[in-house]
Structure formats: structure tokens, C-alpha cells
C-alpha positions as CSV (number, residue, x, y, z in Angstrom):
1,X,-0.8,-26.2,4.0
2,X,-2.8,-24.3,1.9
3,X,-2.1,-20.4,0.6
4,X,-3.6,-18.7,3.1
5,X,-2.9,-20.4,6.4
6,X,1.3,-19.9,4.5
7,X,0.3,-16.1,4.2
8,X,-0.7,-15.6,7.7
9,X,2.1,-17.6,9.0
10,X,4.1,-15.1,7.1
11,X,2.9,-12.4,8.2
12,X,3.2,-13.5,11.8
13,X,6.8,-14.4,11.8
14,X,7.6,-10.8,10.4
15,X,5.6,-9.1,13.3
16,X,7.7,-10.9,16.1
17,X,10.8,-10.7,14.4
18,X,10.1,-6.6,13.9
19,X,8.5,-5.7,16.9
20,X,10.1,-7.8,19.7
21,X,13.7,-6.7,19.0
22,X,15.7,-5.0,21.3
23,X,19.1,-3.3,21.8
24,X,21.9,-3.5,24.3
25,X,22.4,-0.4,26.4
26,X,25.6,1.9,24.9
27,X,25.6,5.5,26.6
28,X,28.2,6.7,24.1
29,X,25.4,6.3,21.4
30,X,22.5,6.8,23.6
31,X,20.7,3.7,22.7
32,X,17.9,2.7,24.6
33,X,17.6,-0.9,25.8
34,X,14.5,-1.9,24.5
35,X,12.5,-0.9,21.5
36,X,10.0,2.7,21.8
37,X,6.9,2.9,19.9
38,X,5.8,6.7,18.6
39,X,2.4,8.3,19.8
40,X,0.2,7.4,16.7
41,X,0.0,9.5,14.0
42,X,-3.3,10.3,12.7
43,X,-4.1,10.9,8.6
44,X,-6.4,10.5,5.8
45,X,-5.5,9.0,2.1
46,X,-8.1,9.5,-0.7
47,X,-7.1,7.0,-3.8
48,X,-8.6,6.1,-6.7
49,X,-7.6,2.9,-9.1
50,X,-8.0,3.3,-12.7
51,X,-7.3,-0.2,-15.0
52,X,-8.2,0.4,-18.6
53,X,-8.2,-2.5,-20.0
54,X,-6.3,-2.2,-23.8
55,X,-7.0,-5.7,-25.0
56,X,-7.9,-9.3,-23.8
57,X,-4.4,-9.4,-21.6
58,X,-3.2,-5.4,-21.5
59,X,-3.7,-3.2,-19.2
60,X,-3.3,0.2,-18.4
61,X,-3.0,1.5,-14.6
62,X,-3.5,4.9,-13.4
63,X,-3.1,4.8,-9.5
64,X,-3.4,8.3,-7.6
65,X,-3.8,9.7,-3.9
66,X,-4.2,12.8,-1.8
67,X,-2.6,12.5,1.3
68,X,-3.0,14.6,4.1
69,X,-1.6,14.3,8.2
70,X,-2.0,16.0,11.6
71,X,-0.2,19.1,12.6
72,X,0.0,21.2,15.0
73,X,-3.0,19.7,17.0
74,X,-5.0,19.4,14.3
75,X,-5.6,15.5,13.9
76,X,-6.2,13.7,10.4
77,X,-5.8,17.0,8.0
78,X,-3.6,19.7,9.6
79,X,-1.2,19.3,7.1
80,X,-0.5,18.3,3.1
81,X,1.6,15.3,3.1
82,X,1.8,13.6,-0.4
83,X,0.4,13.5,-3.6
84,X,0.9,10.2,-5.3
85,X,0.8,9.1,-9.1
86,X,1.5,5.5,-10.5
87,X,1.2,4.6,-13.7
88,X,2.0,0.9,-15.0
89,X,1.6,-1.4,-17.8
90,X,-0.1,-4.9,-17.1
91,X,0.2,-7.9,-18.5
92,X,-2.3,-10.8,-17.5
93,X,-0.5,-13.5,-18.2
94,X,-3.3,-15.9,-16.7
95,X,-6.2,-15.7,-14.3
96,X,-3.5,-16.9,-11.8
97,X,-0.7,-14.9,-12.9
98,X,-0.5,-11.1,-13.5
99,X,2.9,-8.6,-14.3
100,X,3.1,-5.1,-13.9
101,X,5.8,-2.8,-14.5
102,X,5.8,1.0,-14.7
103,X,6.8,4.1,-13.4
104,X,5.8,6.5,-10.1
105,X,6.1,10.2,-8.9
106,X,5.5,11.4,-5.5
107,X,5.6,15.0,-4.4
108,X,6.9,14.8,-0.4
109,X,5.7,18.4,1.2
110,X,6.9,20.0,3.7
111,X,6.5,18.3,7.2
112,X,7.2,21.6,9.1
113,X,5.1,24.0,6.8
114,X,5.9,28.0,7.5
115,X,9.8,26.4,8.6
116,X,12.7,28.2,6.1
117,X,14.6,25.1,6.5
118,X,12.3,23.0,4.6
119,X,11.6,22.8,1.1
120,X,7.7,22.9,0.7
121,X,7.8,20.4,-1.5
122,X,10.4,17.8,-3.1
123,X,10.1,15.0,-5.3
124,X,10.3,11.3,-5.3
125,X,10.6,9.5,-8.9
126,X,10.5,5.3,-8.9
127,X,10.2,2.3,-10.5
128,X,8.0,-0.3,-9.3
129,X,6.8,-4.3,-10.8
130,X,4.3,-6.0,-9.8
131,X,4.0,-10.2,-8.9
132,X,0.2,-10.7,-8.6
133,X,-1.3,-14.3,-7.5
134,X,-4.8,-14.4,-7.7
135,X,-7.2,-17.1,-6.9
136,X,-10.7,-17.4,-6.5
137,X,-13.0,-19.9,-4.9
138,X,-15.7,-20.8,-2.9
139,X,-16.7,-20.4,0.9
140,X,-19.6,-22.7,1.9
141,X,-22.1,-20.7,-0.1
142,X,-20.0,-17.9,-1.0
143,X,-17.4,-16.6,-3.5
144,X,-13.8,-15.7,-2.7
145,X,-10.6,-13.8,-3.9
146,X,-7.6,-14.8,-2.3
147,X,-4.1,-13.0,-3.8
148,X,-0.7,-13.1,-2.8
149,X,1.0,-10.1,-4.1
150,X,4.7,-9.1,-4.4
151,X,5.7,-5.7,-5.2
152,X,9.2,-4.2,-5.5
153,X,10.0,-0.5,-5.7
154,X,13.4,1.7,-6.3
155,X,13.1,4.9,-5.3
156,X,15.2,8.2,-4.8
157,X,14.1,10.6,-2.1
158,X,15.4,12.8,-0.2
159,X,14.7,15.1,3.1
160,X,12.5,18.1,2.8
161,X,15.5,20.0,4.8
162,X,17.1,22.4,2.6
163,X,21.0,20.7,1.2
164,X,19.4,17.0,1.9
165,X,21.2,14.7,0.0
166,X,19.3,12.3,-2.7
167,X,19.2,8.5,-1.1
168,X,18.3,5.6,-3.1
169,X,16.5,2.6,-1.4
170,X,15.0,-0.7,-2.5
171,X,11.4,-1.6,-1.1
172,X,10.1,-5.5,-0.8
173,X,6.7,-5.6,-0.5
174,X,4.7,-8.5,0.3
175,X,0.9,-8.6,0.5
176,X,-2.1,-10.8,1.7
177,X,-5.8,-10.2,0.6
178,X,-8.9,-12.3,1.6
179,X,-11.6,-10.6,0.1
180,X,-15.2,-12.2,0.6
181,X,-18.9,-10.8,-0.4
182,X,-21.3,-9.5,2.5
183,X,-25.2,-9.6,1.3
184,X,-24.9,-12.0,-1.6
185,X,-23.3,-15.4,-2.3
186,X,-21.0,-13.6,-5.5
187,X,-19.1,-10.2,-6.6
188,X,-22.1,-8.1,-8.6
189,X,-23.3,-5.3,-8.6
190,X,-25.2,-4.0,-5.8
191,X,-23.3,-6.2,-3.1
192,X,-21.3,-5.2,-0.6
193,X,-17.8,-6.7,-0.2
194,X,-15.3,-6.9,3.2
195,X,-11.4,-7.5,2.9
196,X,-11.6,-9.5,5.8
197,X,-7.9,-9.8,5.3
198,X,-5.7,-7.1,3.8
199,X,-2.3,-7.1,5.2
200,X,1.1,-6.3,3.4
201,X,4.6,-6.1,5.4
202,X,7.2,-3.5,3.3
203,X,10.6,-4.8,3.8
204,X,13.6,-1.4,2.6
205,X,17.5,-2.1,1.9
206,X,20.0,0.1,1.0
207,X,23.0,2.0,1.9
208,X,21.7,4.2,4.7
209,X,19.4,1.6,5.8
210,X,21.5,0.1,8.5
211,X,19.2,-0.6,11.5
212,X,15.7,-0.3,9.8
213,X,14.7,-2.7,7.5
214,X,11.2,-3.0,8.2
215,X,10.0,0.0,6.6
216,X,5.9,-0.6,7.2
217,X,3.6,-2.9,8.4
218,X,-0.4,-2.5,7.5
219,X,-3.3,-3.6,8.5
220,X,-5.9,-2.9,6.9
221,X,-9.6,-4.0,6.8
222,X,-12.2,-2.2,4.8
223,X,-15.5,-2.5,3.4
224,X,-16.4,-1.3,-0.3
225,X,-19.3,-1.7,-2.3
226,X,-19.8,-2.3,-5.9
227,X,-21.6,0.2,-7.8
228,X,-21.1,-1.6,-11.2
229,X,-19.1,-3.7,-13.5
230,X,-17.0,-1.0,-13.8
231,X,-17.1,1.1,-10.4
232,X,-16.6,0.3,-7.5
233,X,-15.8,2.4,-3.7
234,X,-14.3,1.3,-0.8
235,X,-13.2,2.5,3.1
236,X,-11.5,1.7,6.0
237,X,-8.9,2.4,8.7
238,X,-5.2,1.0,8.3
239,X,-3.2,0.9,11.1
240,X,0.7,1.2,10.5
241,X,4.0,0.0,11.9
242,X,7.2,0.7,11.0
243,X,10.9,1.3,12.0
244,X,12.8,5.0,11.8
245,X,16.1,4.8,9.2
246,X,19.0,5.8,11.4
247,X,16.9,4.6,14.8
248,X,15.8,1.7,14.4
249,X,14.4,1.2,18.1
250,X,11.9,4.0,17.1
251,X,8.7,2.5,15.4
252,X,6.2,5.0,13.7
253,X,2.8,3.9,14.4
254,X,-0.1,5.6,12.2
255,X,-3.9,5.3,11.6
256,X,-4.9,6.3,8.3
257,X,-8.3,6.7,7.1
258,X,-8.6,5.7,3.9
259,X,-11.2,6.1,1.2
260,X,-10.9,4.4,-2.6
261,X,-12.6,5.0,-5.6
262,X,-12.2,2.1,-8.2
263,X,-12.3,2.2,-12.3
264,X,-12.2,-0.6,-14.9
265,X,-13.4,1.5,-18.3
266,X,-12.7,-0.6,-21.2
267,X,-11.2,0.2,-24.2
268,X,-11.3,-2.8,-27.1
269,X,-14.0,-2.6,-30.0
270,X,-17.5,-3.0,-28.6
271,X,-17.5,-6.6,-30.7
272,X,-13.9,-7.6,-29.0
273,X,-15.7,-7.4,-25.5
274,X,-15.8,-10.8,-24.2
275,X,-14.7,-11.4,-22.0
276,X,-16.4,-8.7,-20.2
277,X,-13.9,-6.3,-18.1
278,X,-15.3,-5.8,-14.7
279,X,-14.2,-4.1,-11.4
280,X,-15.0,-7.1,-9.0
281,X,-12.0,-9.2,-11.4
């Protein structure tokens, strides 16, 4: 069985073991007897990937977004939700084989803006490596990036109440990309480019997580388009699944619309530059 038919059987499993469990009936505790799914939430997520690339296997990574949510009946942007900023090292070990390790700060804001009770804005330090499994190949005609990707994150949080407690939690994250060109047989410039698969199911453990593990699910197809060999831009709408810490029976659903700008400068001596660092890699 080949790497991607194991992926999507993955990735199956997970989904019916997540979303087809239910719970007994206990009217002391309220619990429902089957599992309720949130109305969908409704936001917008503007990124952009920087990887400079220091020498022929080092790698600097600069990852930030802008995150807002619906409020108040205002769908998509009624509200500031996060600012995100990770920054790793990377270490290409092979073209089959790459580690990255480094460091991330989120600022949570206030989900209730205007409410006394909430801080308008906390913070959320972690730690986060990176287990990248790339492989290209070909499709009839065409050129293909398949890559298995396994990322782990500890992070302290807590609530935006006011006198929240900090909580720290482990996230497993495992993710499947199929990524194939559109109007062209290869990854160049001027080509358009579909992840025809781009899914990644987040896994959480720790102390408080008792009846939740499956923090996220996402699905998310996109097109992008390369501009360069060093830009390129992306789009698409993710759709989200996921279980509430201390309800488990409650799954978040979201549709974020997202929008990605990517950046490979490179940084060795003009006569060091071969291979050449490009975006589409």
C-alpha cells in the first residue's frame, strides 16, 4: 500500500472514531446521549511563510497570521481573534527528510470584546518540532508533491476570563498534502497549483483534557499560484472540526477563509547558489 492510499486511510479512521461517538444519558451531569455539533463559525486567516534559506541544509522560518472571527452578527470579521508568530530553525536533512524545531507566540484576544470579565488580550508561548516527509513524483504527464508531516506543539494558555488559571497541553498533529500543478506538466513560475489534498487531524493531551482529545480536524483545499522562484500566493476555504475541553459531546465546526502569501529569499553568497532555493521546493 502505497503513502497516500495509508494517509487517507488515516485520516478516515480518525473521522469515525471522532465524530460517531456518543455518550450514555446521566441527568446528574446533564450529558446528552449523543454527540451535538455547533452552528459553524465563520472567520478569515491571512498568513504568510517566510523560509530563508542560510546555507545548502539551514533554514530559517518566519510563519505569521492575522486572524479575525464573527461577532455579534457580523460574519467572517466582527471580531480580532489572534495574532500568530512562529519562528523555527530547519534542518534538511534530505530531500526526503526535513527537522524543524523552534519557538511560537500567540496573542488570544478577547472573545467577548467591551465584557470587564475578559482580558482583551492574553498570551500563549510554545514550543513546536517539525517531522516533514516529502516526496515528489510524477502523475501521467504531470509533477507531484506528496508529504506526510508530523508536528508536535506544547503550549501554555489560558482563558481570556479575568483569574483564569495557566493550562499546559500537548498537541499531535498529523498532516496529508497532495499537491499537483493545474496549466503545466511542472512547478514554475507562472503555473497555477491545486492542494487537491490538504488534510491534518490535531490530536491534544493533558491534564484538563479528559473527554476531548481531538482538538481539530481540517480540510482544506486551496489553489495558489506561483509568482516566482521565490514567491508564491495561495487561497482557499478550510473547514474545521473539533471537540470542546470539558464537553466533549460539543464539536466546534468553523469555515475559515484563508489567504497565504509565500517567501523563499535566499541568503548564501551569490557563487554558493546551487542549488537554487525556490518556493515550489
Amino acid at each position: 500500500m502505497c503513502f497516500l492510499q495509508r494517509g487517507l486511510l488515516f485520516v478516515a479512521f480518525a473521522i469515525l472514531m471522532f465524530t460517531n461517538h456518543s455518550y450514555a444519558q446521566d441527568p446528574e451531569f446533564n450529558i446528552p446521549d449523543g454527540a451535538r455539533f455547533e452552528d459553524p463559525g465563520t472567520l478569515v486567516w491571512l498568513g504568510t511563510y517566510t523560509t530563508i534559506r542560510l546555507g545548502d541544509k539551514l533554514y530559517y522560518e518566519a510563519q505569521h497570521h492575522y486572524r479575525r472571527s464573527n461577532y455579534d452578527g457580523t460574519p467572517w470579521v466582527g471580531r480580532m481573534a489572534q495574532i500568530y508568530n512562529r519562528h523555527a530553525i530547519t534542518y534538511k536533512f534530505s530531500d526526503r527528510f526535513i527537522f524543524t524545531v523552534g519557538p511560537v507566540l500567540r496573542l488570544n484576544f478577547t472573545p467577548e470584546p467591551g465584557n470587564e470579565d475578559f482580558e482583551e488580550l492574553t498570551l500563549e508561548p510554545r514550543i513546536w518540532h517539525e517531522y516533514s516527509f516529502p516526496m515528489k513524483g510524477k502523475l501521467g504527464r504531470k509533477d507531484f508533491v506528496l508529504q506526510h508531516r508530523i508536528r508536535i506543539e506544547h503550549r501554555w494558555n489560558r482563558n481570556n476570563r479575568i483569574g483564569a488559571d495557566w493550562v499546559y497541553r500537548d498537541r499531535w498533529r498529523y498532516r496529508l498534502l497532495f499537491k499537483i500543478p493545474i496549466n503545466g506538466p511542472t512547478f514554475k513560475p507562472g503555473v497555477f497549483y491545486a492542494d487537491v489534498i490538504n488534510a491534518e487531524i490535531i490530536m491534544q493531551s493533558g491534564k484538563v483534557v479528559t473527554d476531548a482529545p481531538l482538538e481539530d480536524l481540517r480540510i482544506y483545499p486551496s489553489i495558489g499560484y506561483i509568482l516566482s522562484t521565490k514567491v508564491a500566493i495561495s487561497a482557499g476555504l478550510m473547514y474545521t472540526l473539533g471537540q470542546r475541553v470539558g464537553r466533549g459531546y460539543d464539536y466546534r465546526q468553523r469555515y475559515v477563509a484563508r489567504i497565504n502569501l509565500w517567501w523563499t529569499p535566499d541568503l548564501r553568497k551569490f557563487e554558493n547558489r546551487i542549488p537554487e532555493s525556490r518556493v515550489f521546493d
